[in-house]
N, C-alpha and C positions, 0 to 999 in steps of 0.2 A: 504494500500500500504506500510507504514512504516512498521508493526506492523508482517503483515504475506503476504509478499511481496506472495509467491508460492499460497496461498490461494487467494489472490486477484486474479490473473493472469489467475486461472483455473475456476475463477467463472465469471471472466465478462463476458455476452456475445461479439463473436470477438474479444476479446483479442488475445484469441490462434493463430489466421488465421494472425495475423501482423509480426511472428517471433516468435523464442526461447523464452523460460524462463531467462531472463537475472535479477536477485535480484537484483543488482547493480541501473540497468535502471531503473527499477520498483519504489525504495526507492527515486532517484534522483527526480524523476517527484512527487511521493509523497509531498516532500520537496518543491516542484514547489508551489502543491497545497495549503500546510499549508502556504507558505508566501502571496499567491494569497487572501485565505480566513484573514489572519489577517490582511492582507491590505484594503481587504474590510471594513473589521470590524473598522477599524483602522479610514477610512474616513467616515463611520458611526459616529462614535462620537469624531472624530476631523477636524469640519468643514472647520476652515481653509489650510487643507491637502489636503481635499476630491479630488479636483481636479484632482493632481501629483496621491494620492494613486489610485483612480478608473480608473483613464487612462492607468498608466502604467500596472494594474490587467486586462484590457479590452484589452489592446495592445496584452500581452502575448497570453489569452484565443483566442482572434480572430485569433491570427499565426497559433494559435493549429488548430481550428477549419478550417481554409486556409490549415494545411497541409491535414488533415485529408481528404479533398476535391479533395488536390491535389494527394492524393496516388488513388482515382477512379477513374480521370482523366488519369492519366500514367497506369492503367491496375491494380497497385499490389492489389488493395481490387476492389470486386464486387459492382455495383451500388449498392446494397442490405445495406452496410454501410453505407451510406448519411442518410436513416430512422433510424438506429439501432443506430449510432451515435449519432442523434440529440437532446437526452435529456440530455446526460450527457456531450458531446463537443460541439456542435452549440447554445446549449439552454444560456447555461451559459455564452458563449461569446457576444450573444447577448445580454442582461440582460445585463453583465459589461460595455457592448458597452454604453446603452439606459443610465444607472446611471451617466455615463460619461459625457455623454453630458448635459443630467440635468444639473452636477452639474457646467459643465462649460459653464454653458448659466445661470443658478440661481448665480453664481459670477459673472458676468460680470458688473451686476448693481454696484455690491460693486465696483468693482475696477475701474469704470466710476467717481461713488463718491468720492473715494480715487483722482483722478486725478484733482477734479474739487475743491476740498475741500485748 
């Protein structure tokens, strides 16, 4: 998406069917994905983050994944989207969803301790 905004665009399948080539849009949401992915990474190996980083990486992904839903719903994409979507925007949302809560239900003990200590 960064790199060769017009090549990514014309390769994914459904991309084309949502609108224009817009390079701009394309690079933007790139940008989305490279702070989404080192924020994962990020609560990967800094436990005490995890929390704030995997929630706010699962909030975003799931909006996506909600609008994505919501454009079948109002008519602009075919139900035929909801399948062809699902591994690259619902797959991923849910996965940051599921980390998220792990990891704020795996803190909780700690910061019961912290309370009691």
């Amino acid at each position: 998406m960064l790199a060769a905004p017009a090549r990514w665009y014309f390769a994914v399948p459904g991309v084309t069917t949502t609108g224009p080539f817009n390079q701009h849009f394309v690079r933007d949401i790139g940008l989305i994905f490279v702070l989404i992915g080192a924020a994962m990474l990020s609560g990967a190996l800094l436990p005490a983050q995890r929390v704030a980083l995997w929630s706010a990486s699962g909030l975003w992904l799931a909006s996506h994944a909600l609008f994505h839903l919501w454009e079948v719903s109002v008519g602009i994409c075919g139900p035929d989207a909801i399948a062809r979507d699902f591994p690259a925007v619902t797959l991923p949302a849910l996965g940051a969803i599921a980390l998220a809560f792990w990891a704020w239900r795996d803190a909780r003990p700690a910061r019961a301790q912290k309370a009691y200590s």
